[in-house]
C-alpha positions in Angstrom: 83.7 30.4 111.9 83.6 33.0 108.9 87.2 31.4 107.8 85.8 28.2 107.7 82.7 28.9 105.5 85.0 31.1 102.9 87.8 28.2 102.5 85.9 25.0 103.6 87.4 22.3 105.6 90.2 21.2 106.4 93.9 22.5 107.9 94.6 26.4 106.8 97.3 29.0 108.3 96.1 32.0 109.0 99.2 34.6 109.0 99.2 38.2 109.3 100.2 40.5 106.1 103.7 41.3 105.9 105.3 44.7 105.3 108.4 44.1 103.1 108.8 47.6 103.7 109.3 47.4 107.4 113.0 47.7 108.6 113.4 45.4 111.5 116.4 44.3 113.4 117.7 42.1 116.6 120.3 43.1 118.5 122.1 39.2 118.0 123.9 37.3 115.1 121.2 35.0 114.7 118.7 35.8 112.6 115.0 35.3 113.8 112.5 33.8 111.4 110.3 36.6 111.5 113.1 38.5 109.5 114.3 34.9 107.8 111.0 35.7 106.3 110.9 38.8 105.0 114.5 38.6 103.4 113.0 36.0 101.5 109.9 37.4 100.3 111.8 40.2 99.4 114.7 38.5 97.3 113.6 35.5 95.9 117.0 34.4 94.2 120.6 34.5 95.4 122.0 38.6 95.4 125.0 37.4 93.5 125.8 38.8 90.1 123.9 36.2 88.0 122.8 33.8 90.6 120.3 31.9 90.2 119.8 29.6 93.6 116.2 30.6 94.7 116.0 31.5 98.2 115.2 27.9 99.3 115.3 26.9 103.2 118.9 26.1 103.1 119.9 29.5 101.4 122.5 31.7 103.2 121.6 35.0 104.8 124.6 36.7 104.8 125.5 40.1 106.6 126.3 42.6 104.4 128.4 44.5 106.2 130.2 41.8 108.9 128.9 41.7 112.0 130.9 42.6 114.7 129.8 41.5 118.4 131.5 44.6 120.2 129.4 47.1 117.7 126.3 48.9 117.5 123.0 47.4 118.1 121.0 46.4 115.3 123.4 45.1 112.8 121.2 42.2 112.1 118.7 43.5 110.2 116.1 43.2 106.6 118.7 46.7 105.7 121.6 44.3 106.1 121.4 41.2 105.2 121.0 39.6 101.8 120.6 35.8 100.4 123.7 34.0 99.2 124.2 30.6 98.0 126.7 28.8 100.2 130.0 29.3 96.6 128.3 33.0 96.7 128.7 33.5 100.6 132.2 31.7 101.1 133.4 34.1 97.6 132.1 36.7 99.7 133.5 35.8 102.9 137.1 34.5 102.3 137.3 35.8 98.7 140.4 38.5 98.1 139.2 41.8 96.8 135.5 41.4 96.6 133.5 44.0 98.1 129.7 44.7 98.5 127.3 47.4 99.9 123.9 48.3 99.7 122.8 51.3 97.3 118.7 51.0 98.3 116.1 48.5 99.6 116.2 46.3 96.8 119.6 47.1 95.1 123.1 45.6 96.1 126.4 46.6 94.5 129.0 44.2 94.1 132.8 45.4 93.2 134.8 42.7 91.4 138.6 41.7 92.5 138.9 43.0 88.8 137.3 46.6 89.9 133.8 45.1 87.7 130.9 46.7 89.6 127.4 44.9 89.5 124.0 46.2 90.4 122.2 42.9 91.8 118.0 43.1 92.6 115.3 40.5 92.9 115.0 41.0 89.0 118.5 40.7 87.9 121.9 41.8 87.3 123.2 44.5 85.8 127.0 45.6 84.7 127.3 48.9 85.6 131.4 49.5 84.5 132.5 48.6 81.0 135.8 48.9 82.0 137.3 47.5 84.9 138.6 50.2 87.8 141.1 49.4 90.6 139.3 49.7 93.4 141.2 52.4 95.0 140.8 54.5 92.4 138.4 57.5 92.4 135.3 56.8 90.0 
């Protein structure tokens, strides 16, 4: 009744605040909406170098690091998985030499074929090698 003298009439959601902060995780491949969510509060474009797709309802969530059904529970999780557009998830996926890994909550690094790392956030992108490194060499 208090709700409905503050905002009037009419239809109204009432949803609890989310922690971004909170690391949650299932123990399947599919991802729940709950975390759906929060991946995309969190990261509101593409984690792509440069990408620009905003995290729209048909946005990729991609894991991180693969899952793999026969490993450890919990791999489907805010801590690994990241929003991709479907080009950004398939260079990902079946792309030769490109490698990615998460350095904090908001930060992904992305490591070129061409040994060109990438710092990717919410905010941006950022080159973090001017020149190019194989990427089995040592840093």
């Amino acid at each position: 009744d208090q709700l409905t003298e503050l905002v009037g009439h009419g239809p109204y959601t009432v949803k609890p605040v989310i922690d971004l902060n909170d690391a949650i995780s299932v123990d399947a491949y599919e991802i729940p909406d709950r975390i759906r969510e929060r991946i995309k509060l969190a990261h509101p474009v593409e984690l792509f170098p440069y990408g620009n797709r905003e995290t729209s309802p048909t946005i990729d969530l991609d894991h991180i690091q693969p899952y793999d059904p026969l490993g450890p529970p919990g791999q489907t999780s805010t801590a690994n998985l990241a929003p991709l557009g479907r080009f950004s998830h398939r260079v990902k996926t079946h792309g030769r030499g490109w490698n990615v890994r998460r350095v904090d909550r908001k930060t992904v690094e992305w490591t070129t074929p061409h040994g060109f790392t990438f710092h990717v956030t919410p905010t941006g992108t950022t080159r973090t090698t001017n020149h190019p490194q194989h990427p089995d060499s040592p840093p």
